[in-house]
N, C-alpha and C positions, 0 to 999 in steps of 0.2 A: 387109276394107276397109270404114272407115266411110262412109255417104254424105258429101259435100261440105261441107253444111249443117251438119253434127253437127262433124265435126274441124273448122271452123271456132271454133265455140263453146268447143268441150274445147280449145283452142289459147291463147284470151282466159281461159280460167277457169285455165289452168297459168300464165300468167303472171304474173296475178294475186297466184297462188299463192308464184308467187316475191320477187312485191315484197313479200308481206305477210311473209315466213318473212327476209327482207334488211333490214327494215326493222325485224323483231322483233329479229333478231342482232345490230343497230348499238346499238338499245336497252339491249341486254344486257350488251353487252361496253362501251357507258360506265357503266351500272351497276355494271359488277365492278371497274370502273377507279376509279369514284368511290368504291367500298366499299374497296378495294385500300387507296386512299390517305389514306382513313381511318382503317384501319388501322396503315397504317404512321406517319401521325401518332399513331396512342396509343402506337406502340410507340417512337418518336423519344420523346414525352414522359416516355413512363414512367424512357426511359434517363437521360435527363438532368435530367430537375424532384430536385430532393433530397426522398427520403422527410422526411414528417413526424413530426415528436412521437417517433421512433425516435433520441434520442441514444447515442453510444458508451458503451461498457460503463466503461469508463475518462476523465478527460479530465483533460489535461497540466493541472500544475499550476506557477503560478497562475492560474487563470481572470480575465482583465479584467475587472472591472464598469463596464459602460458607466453613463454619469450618469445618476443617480436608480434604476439596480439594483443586486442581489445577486447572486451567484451562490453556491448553498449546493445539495452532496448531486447533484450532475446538472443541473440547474433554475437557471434565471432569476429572481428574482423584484422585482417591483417594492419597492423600499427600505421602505417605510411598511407594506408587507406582511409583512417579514420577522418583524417583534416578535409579531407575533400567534402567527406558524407554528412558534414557538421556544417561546412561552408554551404551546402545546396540547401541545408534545414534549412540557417541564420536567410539565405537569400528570398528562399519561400514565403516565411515568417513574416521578413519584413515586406513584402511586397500585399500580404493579407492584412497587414496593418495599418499601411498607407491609403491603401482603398477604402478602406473603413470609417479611419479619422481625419483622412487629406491631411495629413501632415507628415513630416519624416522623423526616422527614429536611425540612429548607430546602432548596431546591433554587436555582439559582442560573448563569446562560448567559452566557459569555464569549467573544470573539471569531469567535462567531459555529460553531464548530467545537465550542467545549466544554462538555458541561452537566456539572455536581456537586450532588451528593446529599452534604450536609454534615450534620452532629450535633459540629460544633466552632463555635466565636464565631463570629464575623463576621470579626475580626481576621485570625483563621487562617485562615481561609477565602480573605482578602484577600491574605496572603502566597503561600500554594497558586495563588492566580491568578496574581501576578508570576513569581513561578518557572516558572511552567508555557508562560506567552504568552513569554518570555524564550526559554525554550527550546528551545519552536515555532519562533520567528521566526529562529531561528538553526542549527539542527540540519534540519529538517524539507528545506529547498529542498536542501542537501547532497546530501543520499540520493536522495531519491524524488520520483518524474516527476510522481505522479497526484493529481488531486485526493481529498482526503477523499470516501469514499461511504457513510460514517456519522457519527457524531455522536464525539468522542469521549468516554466518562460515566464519572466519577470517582464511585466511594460512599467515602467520607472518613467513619470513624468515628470514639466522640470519644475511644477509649485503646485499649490492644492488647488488653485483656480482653474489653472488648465485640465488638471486631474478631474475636478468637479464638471467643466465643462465637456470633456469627452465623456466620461463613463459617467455621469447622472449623479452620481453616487457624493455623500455627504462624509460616509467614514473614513478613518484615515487611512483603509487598502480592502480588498476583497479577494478570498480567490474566488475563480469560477470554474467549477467542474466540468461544465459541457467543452471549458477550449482549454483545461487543464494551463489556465492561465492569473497569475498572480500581480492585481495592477495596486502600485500604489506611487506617490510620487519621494522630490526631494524635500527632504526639513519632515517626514511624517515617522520618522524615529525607527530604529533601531527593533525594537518593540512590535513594530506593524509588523516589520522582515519577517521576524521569527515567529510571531502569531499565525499567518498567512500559510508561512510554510509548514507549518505542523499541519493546516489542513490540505496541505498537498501529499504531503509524504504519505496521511492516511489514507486518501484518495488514492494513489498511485496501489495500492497495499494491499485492501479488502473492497470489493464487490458488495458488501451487502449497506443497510442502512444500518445506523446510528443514532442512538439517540443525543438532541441535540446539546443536555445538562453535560453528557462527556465529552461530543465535540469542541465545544466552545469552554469546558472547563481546563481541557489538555492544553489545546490552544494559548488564552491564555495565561495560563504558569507560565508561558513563555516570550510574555510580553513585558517581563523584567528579567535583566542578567545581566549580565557581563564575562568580555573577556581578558584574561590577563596571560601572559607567555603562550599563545597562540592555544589555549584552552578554556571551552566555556565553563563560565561561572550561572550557577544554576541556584537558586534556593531563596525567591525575596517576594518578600508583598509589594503590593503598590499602592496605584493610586486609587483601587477599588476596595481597600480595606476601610477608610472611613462609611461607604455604602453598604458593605456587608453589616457594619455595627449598629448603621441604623436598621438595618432589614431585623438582624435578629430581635428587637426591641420591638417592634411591631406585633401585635395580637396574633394579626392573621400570618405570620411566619408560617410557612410546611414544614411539618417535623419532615425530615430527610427520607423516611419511608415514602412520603408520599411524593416529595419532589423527584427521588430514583425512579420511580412510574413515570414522571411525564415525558411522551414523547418531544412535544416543543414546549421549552420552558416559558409561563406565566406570569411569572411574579414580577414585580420591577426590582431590577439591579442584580438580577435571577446570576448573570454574568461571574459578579462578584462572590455568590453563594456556591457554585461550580468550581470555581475557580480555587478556593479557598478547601473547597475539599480535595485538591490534590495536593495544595503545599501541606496538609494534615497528612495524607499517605506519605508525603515526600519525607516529611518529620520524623514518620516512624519508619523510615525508608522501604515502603511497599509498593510504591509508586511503578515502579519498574517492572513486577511481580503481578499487580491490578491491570493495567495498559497491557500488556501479553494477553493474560487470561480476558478481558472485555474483548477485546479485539479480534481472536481468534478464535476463541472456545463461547466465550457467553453469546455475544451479539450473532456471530454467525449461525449458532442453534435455536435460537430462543428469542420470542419477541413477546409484548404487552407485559400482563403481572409476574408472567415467569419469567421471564427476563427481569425484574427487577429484583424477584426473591432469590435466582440465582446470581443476582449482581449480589445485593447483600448477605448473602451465603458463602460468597468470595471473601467483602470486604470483612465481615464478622473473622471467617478463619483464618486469614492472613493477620489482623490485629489481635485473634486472640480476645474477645471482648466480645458481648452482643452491642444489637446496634444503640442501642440506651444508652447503655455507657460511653458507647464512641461519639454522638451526637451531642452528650453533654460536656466531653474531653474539647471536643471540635468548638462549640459555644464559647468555652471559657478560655481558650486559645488566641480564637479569633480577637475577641477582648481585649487582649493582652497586650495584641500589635499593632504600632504605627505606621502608614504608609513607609515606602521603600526600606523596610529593616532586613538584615541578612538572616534569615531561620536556620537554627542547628538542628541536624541529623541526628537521630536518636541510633547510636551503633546496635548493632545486632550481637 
């Protein structure tokens, strides 16, 4: 038992004790309140402010330019800006070119999307761009969603021999994926142009592979056509329709089920056979409606036998038909036509 005197004091000094330990804890807990909700303000903002300078990998094409910009490659840029940032490409370009081949090229940026590397006049080079913006502006929104995420570069040389002797190559044009580059020369037609460039635009497009019966059958349907009032003319056989007619006459012909399976096509004139299956779709105008769904939906999900049953699963319910019937429709079509003839569009 304390004296009186003493638990008095040790009474006042607990109390004390207590305001200050009450007084500390009010302290504390609007501190953690305030830091709480400080918190939870970075984290509300972080949720909803839109990251910066972080654009999509992809962006739907066509991109609007607001007035007085561009939009080129992912980027905005201001209009007066753009000629400079074109000019340091072209200067690049050709400076990786000449190292290459020890030779020079004029170089030369069109619609904003296309550079070329020419070693032909001026002239030809002039008609190269008509052709080309022609059938951009008409082919291109068809097919594909995405804006350009490269440039696309023409090396135009000035005959097939010099052509043959730079690039090795015997065909009359190539593109190549790894430098996103389109070579072919002058006098190798019209036809290469737009062959070529179908395999860019898909390139530029999707990320994944393809099989090679749709690459080179897309391709080309568009190594015949024409333009008339600055609008492309679309719909013709050619000169691979005699080769198809011999194909189908041959024993060992692939009924279409099994040619849709291969990833690189085997047969000879296989070309011809690809190719011929889209002026069929084009016929019954589904072509447009096939190319979307391949391109987006089939090939990107789906690869070997299922990929080929959801190819045929497509082309079946867009025509309406199993594939028997369509295969035998397609047979005796083919038959029917002479090289370079104009095919008519069956209306919907």
């Amino acid at each position: 038992m304390y004296p009186k005197k003493n638990k008095n004091k040790y009474f006042f000094s607990l109390l004390i004790l207590v305001f200050i330990c009450f007084f500390c804890a009010c302290q504390s807990s609007q501190n953690s309140e305030s830091i709480s909700q400080k918190n939870q303000s970075n984290i509300i903002e972080n949720i909803f402010q839109p990251t910066k300078n972080t654009p999509p990998t992809l962006w739907n094409y066509p991109q609007k330019d607001s007035v007085g910009y561009v939009f080129y490659l992912k980027k905005r840029y201001n209009a007066k800006n753009i000629a400079p940032i074109k000019a340091k490409e072209l200067e690049k370009w050709s400076k990786e070119l000449e190292k290459k081949y020890n030779i020079s090229f004029k170089t030369h940026t069109y619609q904003k999307y296309f550079n070329i590397a020419y070693r032909c006049t001026d002239a030809q080079r002039n008609h190269l761009e008509y052709v080309s913006k022609v059938f951009f502006k008409d082919t291109y929104q068809k097919y594909f969603k995405y804006e350009p995420k490269n440039p696309f570069q023409i090396v135009y040389f000035a005959n097939k021999d010099e052509f043959v002797k730079y690039t090795k190559s015997s065909a009359y044009g190539f593109y190549q994926p790894s430098t996103k580059t389109l070579f072919t020369y002058t006098g190798s037609g019209e036809g290469t142009l737009w062959h070529e460039l179908m395999h860019a635009f898909v390139d530029t497009n999707i990320e994944h592979n393809i099989q090679q019966w749709f690459s080179e059958g897309l391709a080309s349907f568009y190594e015949m056509g024409g333009i008339s009032n600055d609008i492309f003319l679309e719909g013709y056989t050619n000169w691979r329709q005699p080769l198809l007619i011999k194909m189908l006459g041959k024993k060992n012909n692939l009924p279409l089920d099994i040619f849709l399976e291969e990833e690189e096509m085997s047969e000879d004139d296989a070309y011809a056979k690809a190719r011929f299956l889209f002026c069929y779709l084009w016929i019954n105008n589904k072509m447009i409606s096939f190319v979307n769904a391949y391109l987006y939906e089939l090939s990107a999900q789906y690869k070997g036998k299922e990929l080929t049953k959801k190819t045929i699963d497509k082309i079946e319910k867009l025509l309406g038909k199993n594939l028997k019937t369509i295969e035998k429709e397609y047979n005796e079509l083919a038959k029917k036509f002479i090289p370079y003839q104009k095919l008519q569009q069956i209306k919907n």
